[in-house]
C-alpha positions as CSV (number, residue, x, y, z in Angstrom):
1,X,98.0,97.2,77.8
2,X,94.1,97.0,79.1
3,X,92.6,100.3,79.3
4,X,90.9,99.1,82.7
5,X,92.0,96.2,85.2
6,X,90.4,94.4,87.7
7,X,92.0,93.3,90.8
8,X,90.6,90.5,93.2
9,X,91.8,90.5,96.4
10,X,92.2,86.7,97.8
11,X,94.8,86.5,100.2
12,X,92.9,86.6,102.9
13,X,93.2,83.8,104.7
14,X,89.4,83.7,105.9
15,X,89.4,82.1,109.5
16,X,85.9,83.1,110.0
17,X,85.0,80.4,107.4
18,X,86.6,77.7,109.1
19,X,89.0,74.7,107.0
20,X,89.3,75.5,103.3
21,X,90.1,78.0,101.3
22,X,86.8,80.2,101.4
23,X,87.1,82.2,98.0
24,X,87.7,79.2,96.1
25,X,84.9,77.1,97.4
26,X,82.3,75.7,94.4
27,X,79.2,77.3,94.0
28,X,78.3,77.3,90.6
29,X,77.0,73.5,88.8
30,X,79.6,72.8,86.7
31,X,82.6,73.8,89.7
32,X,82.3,77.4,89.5
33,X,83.4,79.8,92.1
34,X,82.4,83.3,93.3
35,X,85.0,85.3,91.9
36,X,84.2,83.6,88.1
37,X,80.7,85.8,87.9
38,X,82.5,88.9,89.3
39,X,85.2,87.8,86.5
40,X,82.1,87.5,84.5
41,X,80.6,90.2,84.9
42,X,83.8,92.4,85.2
43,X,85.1,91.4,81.6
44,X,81.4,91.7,79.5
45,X,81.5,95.8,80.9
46,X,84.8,96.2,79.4
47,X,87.5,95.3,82.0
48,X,90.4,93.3,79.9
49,X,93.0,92.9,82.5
50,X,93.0,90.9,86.1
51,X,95.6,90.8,88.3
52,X,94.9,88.4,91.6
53,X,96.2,89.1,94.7
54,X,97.2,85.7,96.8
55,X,99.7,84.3,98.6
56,X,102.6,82.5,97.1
57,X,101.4,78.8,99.1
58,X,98.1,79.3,96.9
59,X,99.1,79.8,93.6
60,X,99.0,76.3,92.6
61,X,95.7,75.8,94.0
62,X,94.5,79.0,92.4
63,X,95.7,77.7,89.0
64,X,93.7,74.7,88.9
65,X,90.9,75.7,90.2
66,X,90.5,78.8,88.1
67,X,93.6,79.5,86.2
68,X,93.2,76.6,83.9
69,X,89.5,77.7,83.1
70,X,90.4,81.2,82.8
71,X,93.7,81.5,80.7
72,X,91.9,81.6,77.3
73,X,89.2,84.2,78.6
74,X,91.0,87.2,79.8
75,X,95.0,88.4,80.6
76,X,95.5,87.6,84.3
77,X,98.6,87.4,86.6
78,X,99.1,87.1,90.2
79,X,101.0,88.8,92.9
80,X,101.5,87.5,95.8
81,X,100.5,89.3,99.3
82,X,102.6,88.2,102.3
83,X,103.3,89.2,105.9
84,X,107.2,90.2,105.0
85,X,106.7,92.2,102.1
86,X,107.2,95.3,103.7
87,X,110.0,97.7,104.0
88,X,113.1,96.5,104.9
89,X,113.9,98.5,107.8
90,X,110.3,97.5,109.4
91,X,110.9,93.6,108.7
92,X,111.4,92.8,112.2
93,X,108.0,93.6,112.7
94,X,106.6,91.0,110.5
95,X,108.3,88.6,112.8
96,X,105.1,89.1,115.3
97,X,102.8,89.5,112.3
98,X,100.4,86.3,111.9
99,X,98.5,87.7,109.1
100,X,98.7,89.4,105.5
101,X,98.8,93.6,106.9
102,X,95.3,94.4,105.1
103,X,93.2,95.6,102.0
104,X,95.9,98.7,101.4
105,X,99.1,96.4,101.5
106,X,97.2,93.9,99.2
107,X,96.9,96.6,96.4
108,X,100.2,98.3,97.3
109,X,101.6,94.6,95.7
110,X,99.8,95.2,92.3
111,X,102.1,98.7,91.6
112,X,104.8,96.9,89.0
113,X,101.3,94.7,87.2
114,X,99.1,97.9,87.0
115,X,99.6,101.3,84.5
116,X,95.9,101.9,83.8
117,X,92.6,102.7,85.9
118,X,92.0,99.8,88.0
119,X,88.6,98.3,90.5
120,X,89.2,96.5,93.5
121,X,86.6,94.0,94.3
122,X,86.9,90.9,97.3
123,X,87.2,87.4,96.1
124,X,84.2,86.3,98.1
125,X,81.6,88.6,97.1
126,X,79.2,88.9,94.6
127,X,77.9,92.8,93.2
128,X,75.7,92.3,90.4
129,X,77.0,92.8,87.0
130,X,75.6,96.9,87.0
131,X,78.5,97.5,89.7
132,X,81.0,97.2,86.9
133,X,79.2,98.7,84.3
134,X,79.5,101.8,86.6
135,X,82.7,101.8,87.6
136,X,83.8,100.7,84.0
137,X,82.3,104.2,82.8
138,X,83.8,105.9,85.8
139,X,87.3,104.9,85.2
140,X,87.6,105.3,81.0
141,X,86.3,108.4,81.5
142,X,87.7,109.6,84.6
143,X,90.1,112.3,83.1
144,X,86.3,114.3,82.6
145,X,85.8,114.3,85.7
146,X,86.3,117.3,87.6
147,X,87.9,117.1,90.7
148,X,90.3,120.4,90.9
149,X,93.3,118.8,92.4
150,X,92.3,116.3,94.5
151,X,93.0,112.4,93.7
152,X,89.7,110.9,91.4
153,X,88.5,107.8,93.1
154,X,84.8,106.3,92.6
155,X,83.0,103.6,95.2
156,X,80.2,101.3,94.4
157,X,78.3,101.7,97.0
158,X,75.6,99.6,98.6
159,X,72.7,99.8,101.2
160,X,73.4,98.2,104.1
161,X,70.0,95.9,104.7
162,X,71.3,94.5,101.4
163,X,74.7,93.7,102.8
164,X,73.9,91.6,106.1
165,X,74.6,87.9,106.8
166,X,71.7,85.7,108.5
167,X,75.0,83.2,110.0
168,X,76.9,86.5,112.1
169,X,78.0,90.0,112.0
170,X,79.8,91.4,109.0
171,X,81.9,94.1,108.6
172,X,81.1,97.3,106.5
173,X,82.0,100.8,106.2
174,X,79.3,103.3,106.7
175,X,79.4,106.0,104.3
176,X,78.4,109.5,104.5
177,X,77.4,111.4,101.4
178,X,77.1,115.1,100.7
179,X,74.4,116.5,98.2
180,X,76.9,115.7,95.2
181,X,76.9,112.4,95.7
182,X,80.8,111.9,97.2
183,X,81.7,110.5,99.9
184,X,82.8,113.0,102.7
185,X,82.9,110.4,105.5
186,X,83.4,106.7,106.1
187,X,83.7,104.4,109.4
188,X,84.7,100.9,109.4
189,X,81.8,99.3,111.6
190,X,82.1,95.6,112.7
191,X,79.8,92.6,113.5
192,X,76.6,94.2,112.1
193,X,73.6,92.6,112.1
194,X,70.2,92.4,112.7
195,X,69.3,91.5,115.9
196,X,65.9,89.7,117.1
197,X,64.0,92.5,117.4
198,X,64.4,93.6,113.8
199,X,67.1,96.5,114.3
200,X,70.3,96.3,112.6
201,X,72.8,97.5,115.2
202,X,77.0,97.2,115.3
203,X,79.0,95.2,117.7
204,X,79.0,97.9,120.3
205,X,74.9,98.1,120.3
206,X,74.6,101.4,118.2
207,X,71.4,101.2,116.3
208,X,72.1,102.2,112.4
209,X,69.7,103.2,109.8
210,X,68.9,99.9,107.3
211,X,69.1,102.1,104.7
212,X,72.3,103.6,104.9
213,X,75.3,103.5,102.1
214,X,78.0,101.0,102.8
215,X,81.2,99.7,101.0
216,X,82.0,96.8,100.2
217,X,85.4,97.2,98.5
218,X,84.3,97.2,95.4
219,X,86.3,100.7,95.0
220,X,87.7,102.7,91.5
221,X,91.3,104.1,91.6
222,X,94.0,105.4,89.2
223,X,97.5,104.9,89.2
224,X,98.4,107.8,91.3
225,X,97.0,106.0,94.1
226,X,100.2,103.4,94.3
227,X,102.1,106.6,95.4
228,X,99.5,107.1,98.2
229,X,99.4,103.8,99.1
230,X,103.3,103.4,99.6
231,X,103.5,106.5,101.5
232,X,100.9,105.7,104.0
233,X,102.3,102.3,104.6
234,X,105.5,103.7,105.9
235,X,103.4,106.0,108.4
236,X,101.1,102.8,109.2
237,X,104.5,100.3,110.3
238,X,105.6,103.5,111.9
239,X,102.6,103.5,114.4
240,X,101.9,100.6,114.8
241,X,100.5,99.5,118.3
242,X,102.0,97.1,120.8
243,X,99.7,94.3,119.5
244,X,100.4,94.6,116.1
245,X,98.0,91.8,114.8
246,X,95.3,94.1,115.6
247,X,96.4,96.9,113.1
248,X,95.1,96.8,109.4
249,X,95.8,98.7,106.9
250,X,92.5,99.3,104.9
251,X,91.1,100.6,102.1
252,X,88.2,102.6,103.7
253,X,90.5,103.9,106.8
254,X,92.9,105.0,103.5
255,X,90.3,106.8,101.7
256,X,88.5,108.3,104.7
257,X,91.7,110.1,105.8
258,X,92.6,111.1,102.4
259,X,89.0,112.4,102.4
260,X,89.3,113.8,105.5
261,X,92.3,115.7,104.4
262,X,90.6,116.8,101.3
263,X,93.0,115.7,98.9
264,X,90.7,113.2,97.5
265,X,87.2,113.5,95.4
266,X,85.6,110.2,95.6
267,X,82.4,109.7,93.3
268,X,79.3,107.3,95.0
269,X,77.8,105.3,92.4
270,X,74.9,103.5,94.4
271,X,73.6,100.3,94.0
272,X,70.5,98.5,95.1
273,X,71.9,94.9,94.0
274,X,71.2,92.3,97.1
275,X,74.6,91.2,98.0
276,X,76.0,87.5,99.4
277,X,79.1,86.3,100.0
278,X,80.8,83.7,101.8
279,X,81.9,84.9,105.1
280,X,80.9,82.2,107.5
281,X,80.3,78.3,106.7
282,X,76.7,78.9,106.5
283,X,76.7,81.2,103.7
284,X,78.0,78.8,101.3
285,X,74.6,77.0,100.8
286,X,73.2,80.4,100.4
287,X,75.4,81.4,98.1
288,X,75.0,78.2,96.3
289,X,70.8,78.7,96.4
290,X,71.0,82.7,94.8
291,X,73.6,81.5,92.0
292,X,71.1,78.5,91.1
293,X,68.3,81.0,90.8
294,X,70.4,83.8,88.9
295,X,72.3,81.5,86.5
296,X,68.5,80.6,84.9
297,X,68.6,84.2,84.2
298,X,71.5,86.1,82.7
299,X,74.4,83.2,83.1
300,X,75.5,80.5,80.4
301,X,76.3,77.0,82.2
302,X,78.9,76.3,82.1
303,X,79.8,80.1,82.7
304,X,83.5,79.7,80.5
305,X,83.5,76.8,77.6
């Protein structure tokens, strides 16, 4: 049993990117993919497990373009996220449902995989290796923390002019922070950007400060949280609105209500890594561009012999 797992959310089906499969798209020389220097990364600070989130029509796919690479590197399995893994008495919802229900069901599937601290990070974004030296620290040693009664949870958390896409509007959640350095607030904000004039502003023209702390999913929970997670489901399929493809069941909303409700104590640790990511069909030369200069640096090429 690993003392700390990492699990990679990728069954998302990315329509923003176009054809393809978007988190497994090459970027490295020698094939490599995003998620393989988050794996990286992830597995030189400590973490000794990964569990994959996908859906079931990409596991073959998944295997050979990472699997094979990866299976004498680190433990890994896969679970598979899909639209009718819900509870039975909601299934003829997923009937209407055209998409995976969101960040919250896709670690809800990890609960029979997972009996340690685990980080949740996106398949198509990069952090910088420090991210999970943090979070690595935060969750072996999380039963020092002091947090009274409320649930431990730690965020890596980034500022939001390093977060921003030059090919559209991303989405983020915009944190607020007390003097302690937790989080005591957090909105989901969509199609940021920065707009010609130099502003950043969000998809409904509110002007936000460049320097504000964002997530980006890179988040830090215990096993306790599975509990949480399962609970809040129920109440999510039992309010669902009358278009339910426009409901999500996220991460951030999870934790801000928890938050909110004061029965969780979740630890900032900031970062001042540049992101990138592959959200649009742009980004992937980009992406492509800031691995070629990185790998130079701290990367072997191949990154896995």
């Amino acid at each position: 049993m690993g003392n700390a797992t990492m699990v990679v959310m990728a069954a998302g089906i990315g329509s923003r990117f176009g054809e393809g499969v978007k988190q497994l798209k090459s970027v490295g020389p020698n094939g490599e993919i995003l998620m393989e220097y988050a794996l990286y990364d992830a597995i030189k600070a400590g973490f000794d497990k990964v569990v994959f989130v996908i859906r079931k029509d990409l596991e073959d796919y998944f295997n050979e373009t990472i699997g094979n690479r990866l299976k004498d590197v680190v433990e890994f399995t896969y679970v598979f996220q899909e639209i009718e893994d819900i509870p039975e008495e909601y299934s003829d919802k997923a009937k209407e449902r055209k998409k995976p229900w969101g960040t919250g069901q896709a670690i809800a599937c990890c609960k029979n995989v997972i009996n340690e601290p685990f980080v949740v990070i996106n398949a198509d974004d990069y952090y910088g290796e420090d991210a999970y030296k943090n979070a690595y620290e935060y969750l072996t040693g999380v039963q020092e923390k002091s947090c009274n009664d409320k649930l431990p949870i730690c965020m890596v958390g980034f500022v939001l002019e390093n977060t921003l896409s030059e090919n559209g509007g991303v989405t983020r959640g915009v944190c607020e922070l007390n003097d302690e350095g937790h989080l005591v607030g957090i909105t989901e904000t969509y199609k940021i950007m920065r707009d010609s004039d130099g502003i950043i502003r969000d998809r409904e023209g509110v002007v936000l400060d460049e320097k504000a702390m964002v997530s980006m999913n890179l988040w830090g929970f215990t096993h306790d949280f599975f509990d949480i997670l399962e609970k809040g489901f129920t109440d999510f399929l039992e309010n669902l609105p009358e278009d339910i493809n426009k409901a999500e069941y996220l991460l951030p909303t999870i934790v801000g209500t928890l938050v909110r409700n004061n029965k969780a104590c979740v630890t900032v640790l900031p970062s001042d890594a540049k992101w990138f990511g592959i959200t649009f069909p742009e980004d992937l030369q980009k992406v492509k561009d800031e691995i070629a200069d990185t790998i130079s640096k701290k990367y072997p090429s191949p990154l896995y012999k």
